[in-house]
N, C-alpha and C positions, 0 to 999 in steps of 0.2 A: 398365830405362829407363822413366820414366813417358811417360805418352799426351804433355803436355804437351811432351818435348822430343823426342821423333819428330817430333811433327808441326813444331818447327822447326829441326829438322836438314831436314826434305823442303822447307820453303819455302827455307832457306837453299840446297838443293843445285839448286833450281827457277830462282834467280835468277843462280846461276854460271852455269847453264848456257846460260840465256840472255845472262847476259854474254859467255860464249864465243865466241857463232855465233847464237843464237835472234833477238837483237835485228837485226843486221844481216841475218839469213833473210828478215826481217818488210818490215825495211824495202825491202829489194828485190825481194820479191814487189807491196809498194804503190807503188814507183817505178815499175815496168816495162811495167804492166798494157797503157800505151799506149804505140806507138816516135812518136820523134820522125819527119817526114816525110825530115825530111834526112838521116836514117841509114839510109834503107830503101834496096837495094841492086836495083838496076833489075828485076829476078827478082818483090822484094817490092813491088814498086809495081804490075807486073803483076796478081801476085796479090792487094792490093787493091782495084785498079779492078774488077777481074772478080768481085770478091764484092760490089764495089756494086753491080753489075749484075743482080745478084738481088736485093738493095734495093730498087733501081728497079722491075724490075717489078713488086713489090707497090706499093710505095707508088704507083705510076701503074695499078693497075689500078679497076676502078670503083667498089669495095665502099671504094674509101680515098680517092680521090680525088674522086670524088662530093661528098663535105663540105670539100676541101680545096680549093678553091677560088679564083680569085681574086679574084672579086663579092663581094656578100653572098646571091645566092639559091643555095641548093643544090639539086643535081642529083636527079635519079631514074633507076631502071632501067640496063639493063649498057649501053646508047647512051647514055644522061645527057644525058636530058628534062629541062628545067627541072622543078623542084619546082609540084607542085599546089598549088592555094589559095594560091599567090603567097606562100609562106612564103619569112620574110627571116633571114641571123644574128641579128640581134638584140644589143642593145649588150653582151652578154655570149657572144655564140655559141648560146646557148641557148633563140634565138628572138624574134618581136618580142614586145614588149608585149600581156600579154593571149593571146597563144595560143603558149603556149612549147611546144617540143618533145614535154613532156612528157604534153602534153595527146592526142597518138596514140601518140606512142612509149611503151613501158613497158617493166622491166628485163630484159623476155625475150622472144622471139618468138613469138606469138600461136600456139594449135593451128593444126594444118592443115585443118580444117576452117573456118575464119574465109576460108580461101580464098587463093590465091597472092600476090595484091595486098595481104593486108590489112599497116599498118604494121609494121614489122619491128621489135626493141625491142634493146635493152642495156644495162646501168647504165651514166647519165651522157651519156646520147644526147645530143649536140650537137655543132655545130661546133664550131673552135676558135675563141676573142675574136679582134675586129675587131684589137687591137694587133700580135697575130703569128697570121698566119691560114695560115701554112706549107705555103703553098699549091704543090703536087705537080701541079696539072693545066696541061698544055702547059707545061713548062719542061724544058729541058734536061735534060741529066745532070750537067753541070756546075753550071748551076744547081741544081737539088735537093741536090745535096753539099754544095755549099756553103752552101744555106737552115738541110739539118738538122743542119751543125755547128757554126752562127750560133746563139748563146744570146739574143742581142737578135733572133730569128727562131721559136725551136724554144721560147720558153718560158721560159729558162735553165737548159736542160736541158744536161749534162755528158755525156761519152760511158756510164758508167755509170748516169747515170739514162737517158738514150735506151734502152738495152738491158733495163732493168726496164719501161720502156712497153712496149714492143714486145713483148716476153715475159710478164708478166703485167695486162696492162691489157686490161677484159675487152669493152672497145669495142671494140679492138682483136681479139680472138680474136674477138670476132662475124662478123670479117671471112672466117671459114672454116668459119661456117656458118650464114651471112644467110635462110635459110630461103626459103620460096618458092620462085621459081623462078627464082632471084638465081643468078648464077654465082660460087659460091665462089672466093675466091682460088687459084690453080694451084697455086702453089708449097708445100708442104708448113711446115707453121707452124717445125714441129724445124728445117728448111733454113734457112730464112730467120733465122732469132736463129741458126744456128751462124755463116751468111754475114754476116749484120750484125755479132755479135764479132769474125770475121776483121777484118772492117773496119775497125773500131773499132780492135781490138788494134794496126794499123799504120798511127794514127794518122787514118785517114780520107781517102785519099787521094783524089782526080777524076778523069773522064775528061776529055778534053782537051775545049774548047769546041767545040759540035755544034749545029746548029738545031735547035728545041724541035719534039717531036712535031706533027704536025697533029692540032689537034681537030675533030670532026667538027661539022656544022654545029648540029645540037643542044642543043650544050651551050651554043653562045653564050647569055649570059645573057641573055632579050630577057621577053615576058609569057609570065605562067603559063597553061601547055600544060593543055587540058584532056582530064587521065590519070588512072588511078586513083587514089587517095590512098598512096602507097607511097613508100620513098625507100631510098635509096642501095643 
């Protein structure tokens, strides 16, 4: 038998096969990914809420919500000082006019010699834009669920793009090892994207409406604190 017709006798027996079973395999692993919330069985709703709950704490802890805001000046330090030198978002998140982010911040965090205070860096430093500023600081739980599963809120980010942020977006892993003397996020990076897919995968469920954390009086957004030059 020539080369010529193995090789489509193997396409031809590639393509049955997939007519068999492969194609509907496919497509039900791409239907499924997410449940609907109204099929999830009181059991799975439970465990939902409880894996957003480790959600929460990260995204409300201070290395995240520091810049998630719901002003335009961003915070400092694990109390969340207002921001030195009266930095603002800036009409792009990325700072105001003429002194953008970039200008302390750089794509990595300074040696340790520069000293615990000096800027802390990541590719991409900035807040998010004034239009969705997916702001995690004093909001609920309820709230924040329902912010990060708002596309007209998150960006138009889908539950499978939420899961590639959170997992490889390296602003985001900065968040677990902000250098200085910055308190890393607690929760372990693995936990947190395993707990966020749970989540996801069953549709994204809420905890029931709750009054939004107290924020401390610091953070209220008022004139820039004279602190060292550092943030989030």
């Amino acid at each position: 038998m020539s080369r010529r017709a193995t090789s489509s006798r193997l396409q031809l027996a590639a393509l049955l096969l997939l007519g068999a079973g492969g194609m509907a395999a496919l497509v039900a692993a791409c239907g499924s990914s997410t449940r609907s919330l109204s099929s999830l069985s009181p059991d799975e709703l439970n465990q939902g809420v409880t894996a957003f709950a480790t959600v929460q704490k990260v995204l409300q802890h201070p290395r995240c919500q520091n810049c998630h805001i719901p002003g335009d000046a961003p915070l400092q330090f694990d109390d969340g000082q207002p921001h030195a030198q009266g930095i603002l978002r800036g009409p792009d998140g990325k700072g105001p006019p003429g002194l953008p982010c970039s200008s302390c911040h750089g794509t990595e965090n300074p040696p340790e010699s520069y000293g615990p205070h000096a800027p802390p860096g990541a590719p991409g430093w900035a807040l998010p834009p004034p239009e969705h500023k997916m702001v995690t600081l004093g909001v609920s739980g309820a709230e924040l669920c329902a912010m990060l599963k708002d596309p007209r809120e998150n960006g138009g980010k889908d539950f499978d793009a939420l899961i590639e942020h959170v997992s490889q977006d390296k602003l985001v892993l900065w968040g677990w090892s902000p250098g200085g003397n910055r308190a890393p996020v607690p929760v372990p990076h693995a936990e947190f994207v395993e707990q966020f897919k749970l989540w996801a995968s069953l549709g994204g469920p809420c905890p029931p409406p709750s009054p939004p954390p107290d924020v401390p009086a610091p953070n209220a957004v008022g004139a820039p604190a004279a602190t060292p030059p550092a943030t989030n």
